[in-house]
N, C-alpha and C positions, 0 to 999 in steps of 0.2 A: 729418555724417560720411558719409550713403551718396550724397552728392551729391559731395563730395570724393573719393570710392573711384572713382564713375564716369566721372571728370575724368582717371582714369592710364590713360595708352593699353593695350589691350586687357582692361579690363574693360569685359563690355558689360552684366553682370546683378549685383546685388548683394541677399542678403535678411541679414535681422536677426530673431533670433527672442530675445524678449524673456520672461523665467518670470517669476514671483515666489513664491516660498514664506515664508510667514507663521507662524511658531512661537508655541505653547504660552509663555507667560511663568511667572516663579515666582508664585504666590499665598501667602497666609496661611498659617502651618502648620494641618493638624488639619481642615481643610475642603477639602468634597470638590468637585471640579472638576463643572462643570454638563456632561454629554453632547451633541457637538456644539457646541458653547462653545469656540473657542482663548483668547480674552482675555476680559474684561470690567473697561469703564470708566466709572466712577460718575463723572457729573455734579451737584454738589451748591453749594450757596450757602449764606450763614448766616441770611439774608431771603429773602423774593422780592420779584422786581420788577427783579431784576439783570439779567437776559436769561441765565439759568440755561436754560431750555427751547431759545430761541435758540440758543446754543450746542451744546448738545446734537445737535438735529437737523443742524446745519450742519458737526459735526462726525461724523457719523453718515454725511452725503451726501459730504464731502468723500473719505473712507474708501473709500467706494463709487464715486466718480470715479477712484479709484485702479486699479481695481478689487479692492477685498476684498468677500469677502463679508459685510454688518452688519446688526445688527438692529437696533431702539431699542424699549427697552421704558420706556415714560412711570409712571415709579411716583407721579408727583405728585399723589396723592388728593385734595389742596386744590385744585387747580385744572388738571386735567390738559388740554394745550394741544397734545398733538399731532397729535391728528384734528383739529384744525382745521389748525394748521400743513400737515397732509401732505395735509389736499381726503379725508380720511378719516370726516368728521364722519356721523353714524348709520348706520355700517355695524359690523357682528357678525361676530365671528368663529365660525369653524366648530369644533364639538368634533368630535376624533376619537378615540376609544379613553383619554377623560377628559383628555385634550389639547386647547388651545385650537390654532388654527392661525392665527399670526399674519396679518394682511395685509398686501399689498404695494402699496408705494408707491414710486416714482422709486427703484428698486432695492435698497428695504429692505424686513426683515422687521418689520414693526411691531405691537405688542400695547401697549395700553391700559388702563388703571384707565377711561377712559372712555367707553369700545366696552362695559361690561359695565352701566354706570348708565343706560343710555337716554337722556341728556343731558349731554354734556360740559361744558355749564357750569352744571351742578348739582355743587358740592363735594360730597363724602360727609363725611358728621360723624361720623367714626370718631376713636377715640381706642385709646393702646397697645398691649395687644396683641392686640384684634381688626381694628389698623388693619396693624400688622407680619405678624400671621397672613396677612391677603387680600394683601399685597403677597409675602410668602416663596410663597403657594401661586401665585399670576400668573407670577413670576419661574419656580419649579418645575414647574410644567405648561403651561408653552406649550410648542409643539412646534418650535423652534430648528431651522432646517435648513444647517447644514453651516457655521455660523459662521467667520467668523473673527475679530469683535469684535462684541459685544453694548456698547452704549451704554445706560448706565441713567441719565435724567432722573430723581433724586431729586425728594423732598416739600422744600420748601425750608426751612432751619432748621437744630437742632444740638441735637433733643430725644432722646429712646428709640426713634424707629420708625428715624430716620437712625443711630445706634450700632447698633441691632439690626441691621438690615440691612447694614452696614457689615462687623459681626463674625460673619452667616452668608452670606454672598455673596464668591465666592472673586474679587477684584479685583486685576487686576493693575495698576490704576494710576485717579487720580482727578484731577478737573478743578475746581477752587474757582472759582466764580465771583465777582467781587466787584464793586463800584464805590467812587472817592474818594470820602471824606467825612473832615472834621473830625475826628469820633471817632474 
């Protein structure tokens, strides 16, 4: 287009200024929108082993080649895989005013279930709702900067921590990941 503008006699300068503004979508009634938060999209699977995490980050960076602002917050306490994915592997985030601050990686904010275990590939053996409790308090006190879509890697499955967080996490839209099979 600005090569064709500069082809008609007497244009000798052409600029193009490009915006983007990114809106608040609807969420679930009766839940309240997370601060600094425009969107949030759950990434979830009925197993693992799907490329549920896969997904997730790549849709998280895609986002972010766009330019939006995103975070990825890895809630998969079975086996949380994004410090490795994002070259984040044993590094800690910083509290500030009882706020984690997430870290940054290739243009995302990112917070982990396993930045807090010392070991990313040590699963935590938690179960319902001391496993729902540490995933609602991670998601609630990281400190989000000026989102405009948080990408949440679910635990992978279809049990009580996935419905719980499901039904307190204000989501404006989710991603199933699945693979062919017979069944």
């Amino acid at each position: 287009l600005i090569a064709a503008a500069k082809g008609v006699p007497g244009v000798d300068n052409v600029s193009v200024n490009v915006t983007m503004k990114i809106i608040p979508h609807s969420v679930q009634r009766g839940i309240q929108l997370l601060p600094n938060v425009k969107n949030i999209v759950a990434v979830a699977s009925g197993k693992g082993g799907v490329g549920k995490s896969t997904t997730a980050v790549n849709l998280a960076l895609a986002l972010a080649q766009e330019g939006a602002n995103v975070g990825l917050l890895d809630a998969d306490i079975y086996g949380p895989s994004q410090p490795t994915m994002l070259n984040l592997s044993g590094q800690t985030p910083k509290i500030i005013d009882n706020a984690f601050v997430p870290l940054q990686a290739h243009g995302l904010q990112v917070m982990s279930i396993g930045f807090l275990t010392g070991d990313d590939n040590t699963p935590i053996v938690w179960r319902g709702p001391k496993a729902t409790g540490a995933l609602i308090q991670l998601f609630s006190q990281t400190a989000w900067h000026d989102l405009d879509y948080l990408i949440i890697d679910m635990p992978p499955g279809t049990g009580d921590i996935q419905l719980t967080l499901s039904q307190r996490i204000p989501v404006v839209g989710s991603v199933i990941v699945t693979t062919p099979q017979d069944i």
